[in-house]
N, CA, C and O atoms as CSV, one atom per row, in Angstrom:
chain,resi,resn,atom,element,x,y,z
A,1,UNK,N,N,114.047,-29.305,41.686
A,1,UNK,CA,C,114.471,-27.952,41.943
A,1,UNK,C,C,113.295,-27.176,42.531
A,1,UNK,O,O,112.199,-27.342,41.995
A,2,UNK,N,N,113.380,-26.486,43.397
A,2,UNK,CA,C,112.688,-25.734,44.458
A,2,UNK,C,C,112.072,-24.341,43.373
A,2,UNK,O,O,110.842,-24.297,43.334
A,3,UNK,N,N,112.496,-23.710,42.885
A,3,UNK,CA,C,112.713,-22.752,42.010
A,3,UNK,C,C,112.370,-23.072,40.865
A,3,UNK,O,O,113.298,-23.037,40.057
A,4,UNK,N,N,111.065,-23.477,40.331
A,4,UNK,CA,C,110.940,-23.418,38.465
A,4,UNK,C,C,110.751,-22.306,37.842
A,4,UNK,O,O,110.344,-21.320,38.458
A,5,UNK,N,N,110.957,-22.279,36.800
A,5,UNK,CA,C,110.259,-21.135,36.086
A,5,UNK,C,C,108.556,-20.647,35.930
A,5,UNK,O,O,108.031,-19.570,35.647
A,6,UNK,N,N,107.995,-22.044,36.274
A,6,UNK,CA,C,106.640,-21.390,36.238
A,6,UNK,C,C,106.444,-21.125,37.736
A,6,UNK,O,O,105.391,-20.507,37.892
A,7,UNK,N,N,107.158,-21.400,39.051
A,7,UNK,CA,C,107.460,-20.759,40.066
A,7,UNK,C,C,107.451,-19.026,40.171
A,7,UNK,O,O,106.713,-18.148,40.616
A,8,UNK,N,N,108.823,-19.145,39.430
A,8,UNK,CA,C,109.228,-17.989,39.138
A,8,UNK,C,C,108.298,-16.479,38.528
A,8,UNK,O,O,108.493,-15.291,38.783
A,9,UNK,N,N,107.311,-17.115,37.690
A,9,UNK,CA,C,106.268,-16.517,36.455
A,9,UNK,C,C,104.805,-16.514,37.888
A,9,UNK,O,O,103.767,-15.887,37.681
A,10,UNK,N,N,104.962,-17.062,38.808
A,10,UNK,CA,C,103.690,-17.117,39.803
A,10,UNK,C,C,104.435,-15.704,40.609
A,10,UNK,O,O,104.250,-14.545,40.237
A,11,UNK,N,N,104.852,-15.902,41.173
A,11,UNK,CA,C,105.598,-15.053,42.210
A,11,UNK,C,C,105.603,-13.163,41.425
A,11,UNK,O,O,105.229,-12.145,42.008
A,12,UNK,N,N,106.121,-13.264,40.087
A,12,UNK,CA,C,106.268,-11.792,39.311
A,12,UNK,C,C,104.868,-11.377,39.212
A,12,UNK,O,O,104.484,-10.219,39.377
A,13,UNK,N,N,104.109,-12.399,38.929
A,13,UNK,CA,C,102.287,-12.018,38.599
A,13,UNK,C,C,101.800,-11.691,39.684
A,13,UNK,O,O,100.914,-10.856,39.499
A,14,UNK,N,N,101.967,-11.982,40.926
A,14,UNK,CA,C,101.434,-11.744,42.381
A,14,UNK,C,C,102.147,-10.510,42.644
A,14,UNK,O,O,101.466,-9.659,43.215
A,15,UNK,N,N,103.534,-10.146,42.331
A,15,UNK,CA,C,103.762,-9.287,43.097
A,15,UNK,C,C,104.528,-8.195,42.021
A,15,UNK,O,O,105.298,-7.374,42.519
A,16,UNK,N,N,104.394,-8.195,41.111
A,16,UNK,CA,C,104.775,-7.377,40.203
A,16,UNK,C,C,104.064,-6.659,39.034
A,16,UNK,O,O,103.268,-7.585,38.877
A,17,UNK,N,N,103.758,-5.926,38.248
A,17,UNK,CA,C,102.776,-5.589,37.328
A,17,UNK,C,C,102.318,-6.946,36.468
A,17,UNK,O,O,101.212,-7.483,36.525
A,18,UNK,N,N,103.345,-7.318,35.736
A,18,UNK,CA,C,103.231,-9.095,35.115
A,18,UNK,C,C,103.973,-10.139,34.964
A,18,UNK,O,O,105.186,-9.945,35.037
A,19,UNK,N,N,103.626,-11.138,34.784
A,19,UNK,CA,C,105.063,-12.462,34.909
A,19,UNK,C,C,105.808,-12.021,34.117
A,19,UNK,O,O,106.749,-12.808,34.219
A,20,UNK,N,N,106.164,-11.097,33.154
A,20,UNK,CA,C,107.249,-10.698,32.628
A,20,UNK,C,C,108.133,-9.812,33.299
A,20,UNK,O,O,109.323,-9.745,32.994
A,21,UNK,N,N,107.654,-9.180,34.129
A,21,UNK,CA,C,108.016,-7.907,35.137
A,21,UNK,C,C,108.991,-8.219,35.853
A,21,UNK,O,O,108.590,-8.389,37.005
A,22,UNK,N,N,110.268,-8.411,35.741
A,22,UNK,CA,C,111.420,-8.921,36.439
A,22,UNK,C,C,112.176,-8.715,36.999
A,22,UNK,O,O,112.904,-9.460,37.654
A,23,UNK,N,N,112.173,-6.868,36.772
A,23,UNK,CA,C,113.144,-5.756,37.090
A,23,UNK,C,C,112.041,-5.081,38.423
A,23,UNK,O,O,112.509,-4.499,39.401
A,24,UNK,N,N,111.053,-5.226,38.284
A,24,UNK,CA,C,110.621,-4.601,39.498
A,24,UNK,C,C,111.140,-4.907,41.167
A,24,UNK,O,O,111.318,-5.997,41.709
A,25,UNK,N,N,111.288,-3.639,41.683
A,25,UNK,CA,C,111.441,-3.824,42.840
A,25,UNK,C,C,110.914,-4.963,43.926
A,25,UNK,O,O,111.653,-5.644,44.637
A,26,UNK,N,N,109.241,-5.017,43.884
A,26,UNK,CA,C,108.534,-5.464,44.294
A,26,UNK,C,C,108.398,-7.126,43.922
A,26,UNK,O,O,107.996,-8.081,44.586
A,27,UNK,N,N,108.885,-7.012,42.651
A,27,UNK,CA,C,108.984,-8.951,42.455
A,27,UNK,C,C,110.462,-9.548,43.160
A,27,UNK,O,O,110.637,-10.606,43.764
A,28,UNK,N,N,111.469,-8.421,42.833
A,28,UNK,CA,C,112.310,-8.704,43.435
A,28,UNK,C,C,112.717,-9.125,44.720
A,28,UNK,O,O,113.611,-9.947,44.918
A,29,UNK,N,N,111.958,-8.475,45.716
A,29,UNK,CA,C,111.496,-8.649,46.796
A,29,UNK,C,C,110.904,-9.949,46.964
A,29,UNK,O,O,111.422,-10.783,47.706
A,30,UNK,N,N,109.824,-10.175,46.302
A,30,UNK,CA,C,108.840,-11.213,46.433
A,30,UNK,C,C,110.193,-12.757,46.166
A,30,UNK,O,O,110.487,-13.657,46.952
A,31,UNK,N,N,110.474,-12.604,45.401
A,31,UNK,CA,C,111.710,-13.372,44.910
A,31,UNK,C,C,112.815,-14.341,45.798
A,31,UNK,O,O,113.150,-15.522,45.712
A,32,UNK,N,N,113.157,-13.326,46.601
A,32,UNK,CA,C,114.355,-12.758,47.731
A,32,UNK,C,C,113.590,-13.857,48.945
A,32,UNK,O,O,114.248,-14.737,49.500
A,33,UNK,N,N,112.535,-13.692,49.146
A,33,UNK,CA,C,111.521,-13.407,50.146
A,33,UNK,C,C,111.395,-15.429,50.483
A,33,UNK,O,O,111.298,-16.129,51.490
A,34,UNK,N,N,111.475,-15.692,48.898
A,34,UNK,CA,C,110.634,-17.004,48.617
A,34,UNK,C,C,111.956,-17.966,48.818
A,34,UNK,O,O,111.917,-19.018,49.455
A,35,UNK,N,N,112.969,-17.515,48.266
A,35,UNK,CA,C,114.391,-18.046,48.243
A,35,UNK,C,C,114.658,-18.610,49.850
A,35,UNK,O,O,114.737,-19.755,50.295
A,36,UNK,N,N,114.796,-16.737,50.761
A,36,UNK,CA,C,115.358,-16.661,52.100
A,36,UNK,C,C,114.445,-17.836,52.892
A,36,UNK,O,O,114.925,-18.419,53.864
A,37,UNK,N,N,113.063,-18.141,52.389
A,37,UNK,CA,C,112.480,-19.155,52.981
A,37,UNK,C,C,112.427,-20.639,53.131
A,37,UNK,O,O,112.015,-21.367,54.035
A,38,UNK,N,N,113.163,-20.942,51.561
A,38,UNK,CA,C,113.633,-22.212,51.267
A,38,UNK,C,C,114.776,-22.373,51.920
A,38,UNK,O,O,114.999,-23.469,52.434
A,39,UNK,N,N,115.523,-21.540,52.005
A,39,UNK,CA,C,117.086,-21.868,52.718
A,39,UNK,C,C,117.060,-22.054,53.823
A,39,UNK,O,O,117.702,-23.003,54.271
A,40,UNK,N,N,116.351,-21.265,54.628
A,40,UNK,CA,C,115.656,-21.446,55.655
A,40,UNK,C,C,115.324,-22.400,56.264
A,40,UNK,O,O,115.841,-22.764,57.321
A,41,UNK,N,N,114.223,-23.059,55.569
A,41,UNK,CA,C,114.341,-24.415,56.432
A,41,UNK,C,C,115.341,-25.776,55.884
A,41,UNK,O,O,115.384,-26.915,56.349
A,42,UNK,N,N,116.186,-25.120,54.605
A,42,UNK,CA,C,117.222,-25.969,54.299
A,42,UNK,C,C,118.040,-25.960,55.708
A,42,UNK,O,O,118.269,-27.079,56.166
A,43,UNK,N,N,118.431,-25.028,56.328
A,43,UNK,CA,C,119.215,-24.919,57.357
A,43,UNK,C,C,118.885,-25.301,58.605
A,43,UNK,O,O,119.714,-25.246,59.514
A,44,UNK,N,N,117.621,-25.736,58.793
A,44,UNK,CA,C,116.843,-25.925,60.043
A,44,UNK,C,C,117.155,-27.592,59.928
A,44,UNK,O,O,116.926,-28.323,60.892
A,45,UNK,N,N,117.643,-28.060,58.791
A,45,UNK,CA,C,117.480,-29.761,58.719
A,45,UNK,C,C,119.001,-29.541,58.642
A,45,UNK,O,O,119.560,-30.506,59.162
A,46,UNK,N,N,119.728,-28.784,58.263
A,46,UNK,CA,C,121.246,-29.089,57.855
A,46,UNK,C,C,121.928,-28.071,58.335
A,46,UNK,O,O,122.571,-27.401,57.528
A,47,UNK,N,N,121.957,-27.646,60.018
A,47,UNK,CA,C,122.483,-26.560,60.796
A,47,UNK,C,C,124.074,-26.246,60.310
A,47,UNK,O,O,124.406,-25.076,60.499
A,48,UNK,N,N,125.109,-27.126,59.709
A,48,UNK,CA,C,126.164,-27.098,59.752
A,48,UNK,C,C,126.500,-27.078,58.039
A,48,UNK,O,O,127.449,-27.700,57.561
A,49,UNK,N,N,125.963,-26.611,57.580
A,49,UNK,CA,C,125.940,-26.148,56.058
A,49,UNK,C,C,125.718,-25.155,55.942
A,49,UNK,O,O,124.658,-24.634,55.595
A,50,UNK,N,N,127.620,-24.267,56.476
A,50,UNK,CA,C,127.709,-23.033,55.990
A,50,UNK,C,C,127.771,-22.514,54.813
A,50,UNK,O,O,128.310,-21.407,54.828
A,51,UNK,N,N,127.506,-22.796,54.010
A,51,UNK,CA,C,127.764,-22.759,52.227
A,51,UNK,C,C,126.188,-21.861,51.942
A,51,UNK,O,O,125.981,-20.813,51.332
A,52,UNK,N,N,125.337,-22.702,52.605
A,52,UNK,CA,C,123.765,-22.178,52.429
A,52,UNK,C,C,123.723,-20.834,53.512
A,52,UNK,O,O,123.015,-19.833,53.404
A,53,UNK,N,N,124.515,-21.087,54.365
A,53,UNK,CA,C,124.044,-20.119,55.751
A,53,UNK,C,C,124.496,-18.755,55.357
A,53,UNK,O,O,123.902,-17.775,55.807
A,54,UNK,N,N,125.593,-18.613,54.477
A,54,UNK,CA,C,126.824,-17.356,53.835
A,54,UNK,C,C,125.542,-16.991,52.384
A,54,UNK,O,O,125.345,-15.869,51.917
A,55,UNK,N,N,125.097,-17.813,52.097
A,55,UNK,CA,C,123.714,-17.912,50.683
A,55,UNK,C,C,122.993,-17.147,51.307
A,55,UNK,O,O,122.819,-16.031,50.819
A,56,UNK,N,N,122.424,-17.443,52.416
A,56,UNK,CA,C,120.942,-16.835,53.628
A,56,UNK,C,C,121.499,-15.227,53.656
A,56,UNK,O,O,120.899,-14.210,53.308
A,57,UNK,N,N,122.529,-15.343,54.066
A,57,UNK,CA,C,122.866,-13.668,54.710
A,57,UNK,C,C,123.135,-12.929,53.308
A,57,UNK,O,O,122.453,-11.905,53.312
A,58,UNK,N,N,123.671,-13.014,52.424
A,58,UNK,CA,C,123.808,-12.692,51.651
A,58,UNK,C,C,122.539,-12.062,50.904
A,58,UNK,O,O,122.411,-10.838,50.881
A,59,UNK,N,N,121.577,-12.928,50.279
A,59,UNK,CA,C,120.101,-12.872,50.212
A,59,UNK,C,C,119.181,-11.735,51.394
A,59,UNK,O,O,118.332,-10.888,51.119
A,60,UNK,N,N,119.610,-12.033,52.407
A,60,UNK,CA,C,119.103,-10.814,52.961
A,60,UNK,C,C,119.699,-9.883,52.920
A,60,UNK,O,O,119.075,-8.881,53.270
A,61,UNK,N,N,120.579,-9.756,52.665
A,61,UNK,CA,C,121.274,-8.215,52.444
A,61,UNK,C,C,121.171,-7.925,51.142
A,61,UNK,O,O,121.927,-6.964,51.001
A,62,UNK,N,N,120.711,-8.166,50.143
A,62,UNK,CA,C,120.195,-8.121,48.730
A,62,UNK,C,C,118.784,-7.157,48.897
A,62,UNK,O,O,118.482,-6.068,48.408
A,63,UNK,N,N,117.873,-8.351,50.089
A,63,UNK,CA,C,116.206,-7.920,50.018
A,63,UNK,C,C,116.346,-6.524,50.869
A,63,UNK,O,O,115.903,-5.504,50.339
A,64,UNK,N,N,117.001,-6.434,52.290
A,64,UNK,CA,C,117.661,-4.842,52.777
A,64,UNK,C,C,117.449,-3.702,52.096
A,64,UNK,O,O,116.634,-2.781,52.152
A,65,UNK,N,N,118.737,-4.096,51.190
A,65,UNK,CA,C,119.035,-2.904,50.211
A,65,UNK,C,C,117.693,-2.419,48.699
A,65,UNK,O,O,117.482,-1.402,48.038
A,66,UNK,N,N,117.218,-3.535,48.745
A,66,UNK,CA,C,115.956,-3.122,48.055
A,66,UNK,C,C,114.726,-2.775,48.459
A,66,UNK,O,O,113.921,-2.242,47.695
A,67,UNK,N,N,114.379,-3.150,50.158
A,67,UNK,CA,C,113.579,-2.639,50.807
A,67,UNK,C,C,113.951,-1.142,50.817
A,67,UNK,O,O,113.387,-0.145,50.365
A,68,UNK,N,N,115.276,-1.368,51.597
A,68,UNK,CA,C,114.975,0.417,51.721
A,68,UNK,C,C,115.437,1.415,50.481
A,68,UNK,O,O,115.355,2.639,50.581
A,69,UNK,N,N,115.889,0.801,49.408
A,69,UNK,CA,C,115.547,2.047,48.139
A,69,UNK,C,C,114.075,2.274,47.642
A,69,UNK,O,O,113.718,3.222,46.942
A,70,UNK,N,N,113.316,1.313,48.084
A,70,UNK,CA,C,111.794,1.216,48.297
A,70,UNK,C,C,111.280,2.332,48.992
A,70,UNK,O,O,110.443,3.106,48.528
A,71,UNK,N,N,111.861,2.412,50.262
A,71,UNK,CA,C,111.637,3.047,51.650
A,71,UNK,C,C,111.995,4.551,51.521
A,71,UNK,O,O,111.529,5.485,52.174
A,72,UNK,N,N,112.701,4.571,50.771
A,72,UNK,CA,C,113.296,6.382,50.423
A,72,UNK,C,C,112.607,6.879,48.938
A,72,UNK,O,O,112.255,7.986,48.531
A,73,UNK,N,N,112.594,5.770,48.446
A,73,UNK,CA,C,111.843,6.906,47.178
A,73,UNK,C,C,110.494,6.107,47.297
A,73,UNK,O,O,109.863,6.740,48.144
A,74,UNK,N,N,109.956,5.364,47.011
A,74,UNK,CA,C,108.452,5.134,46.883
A,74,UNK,C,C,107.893,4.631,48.523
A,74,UNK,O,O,107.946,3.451,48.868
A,75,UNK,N,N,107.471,5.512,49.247
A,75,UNK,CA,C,106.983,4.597,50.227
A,75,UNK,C,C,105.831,4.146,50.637
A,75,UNK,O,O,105.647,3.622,51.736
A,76,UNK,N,N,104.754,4.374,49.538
A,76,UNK,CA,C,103.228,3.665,49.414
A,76,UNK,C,C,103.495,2.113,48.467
A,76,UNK,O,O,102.753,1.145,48.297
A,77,UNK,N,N,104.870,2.408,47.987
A,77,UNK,CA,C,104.933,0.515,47.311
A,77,UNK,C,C,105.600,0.083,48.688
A,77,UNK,O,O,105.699,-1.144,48.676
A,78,UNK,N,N,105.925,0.434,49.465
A,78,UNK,CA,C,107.209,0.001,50.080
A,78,UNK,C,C,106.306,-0.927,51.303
A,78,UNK,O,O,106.587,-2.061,51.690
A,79,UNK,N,N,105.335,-0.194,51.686
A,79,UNK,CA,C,103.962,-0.117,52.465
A,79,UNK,C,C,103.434,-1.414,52.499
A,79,UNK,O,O,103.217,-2.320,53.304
A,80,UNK,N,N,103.285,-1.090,51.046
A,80,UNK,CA,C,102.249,-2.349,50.249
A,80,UNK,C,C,102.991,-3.552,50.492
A,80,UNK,O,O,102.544,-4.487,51.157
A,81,UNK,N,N,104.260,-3.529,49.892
A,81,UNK,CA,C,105.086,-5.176,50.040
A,81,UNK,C,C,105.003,-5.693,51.004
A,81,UNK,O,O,104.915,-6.907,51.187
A,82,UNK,N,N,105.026,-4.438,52.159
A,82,UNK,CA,C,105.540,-5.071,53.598
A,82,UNK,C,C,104.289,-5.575,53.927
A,82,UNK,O,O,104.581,-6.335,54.850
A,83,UNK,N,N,103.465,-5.628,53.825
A,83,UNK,CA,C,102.044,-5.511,54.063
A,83,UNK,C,C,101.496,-7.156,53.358
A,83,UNK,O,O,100.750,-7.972,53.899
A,84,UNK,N,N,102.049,-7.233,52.234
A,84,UNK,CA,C,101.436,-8.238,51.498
A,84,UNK,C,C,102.382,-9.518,51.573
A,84,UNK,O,O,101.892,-10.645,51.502
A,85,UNK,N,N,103.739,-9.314,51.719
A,85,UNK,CA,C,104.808,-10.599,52.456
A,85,UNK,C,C,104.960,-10.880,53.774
A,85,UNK,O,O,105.693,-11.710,54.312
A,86,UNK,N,N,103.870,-9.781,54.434
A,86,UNK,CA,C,104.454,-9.990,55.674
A,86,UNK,C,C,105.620,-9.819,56.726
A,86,UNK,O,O,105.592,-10.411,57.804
A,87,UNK,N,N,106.633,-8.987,56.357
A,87,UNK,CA,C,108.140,-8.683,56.736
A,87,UNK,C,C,108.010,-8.360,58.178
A,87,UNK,O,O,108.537,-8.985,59.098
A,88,UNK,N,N,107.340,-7.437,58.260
A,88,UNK,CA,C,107.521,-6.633,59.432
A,88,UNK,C,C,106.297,-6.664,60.548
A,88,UNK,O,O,105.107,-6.410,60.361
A,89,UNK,N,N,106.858,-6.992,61.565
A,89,UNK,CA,C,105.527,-7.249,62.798
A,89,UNK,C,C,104.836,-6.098,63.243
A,89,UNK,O,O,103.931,-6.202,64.071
């Protein structure tokens, strides 16, 4: 599995106050981020596995909607994420 829990506990510590921190925006993100990337190149080997591709869009429209409630109320975290995942060119 792509996804462990001590995966999971790396990702909240990097990008969230602590690996317990689960509800944060910002891990959430980080989360979203790590997922949309695995599927990603799941789909690059298996173009015709819409099951994952409807998973992909979905997932980004998850990380969207949490970017920009990011983007309207805090936008020095919002800054920071984009900054530290890389999102935006």
């Amino acid at each position: 599995m792509y996804l462990t829990k001590s995966t999971k506990e790396e990702i909240f510590a990097e990008n969230g106050a602590s690996k317990k921190d689960t509800g944060s925006a910002e891990g959430q993100i980080a989360l979203f981020t790590h997922r949309i990337n695995h599927l990603s190149q799941h789909l690059k080997k298996n173009p015709k596995d819409f099951n994952t591709e409807r998973s992909l869009v979905k997932l980004v429209g998850k990380r969207k909607n949490l970017l920009d409630y990011l983007k309207n109320k805090k936008i020095d975290r919002y800054r920071s994420i984009i900054k530290k995942l890389e999102l935006r060119k």
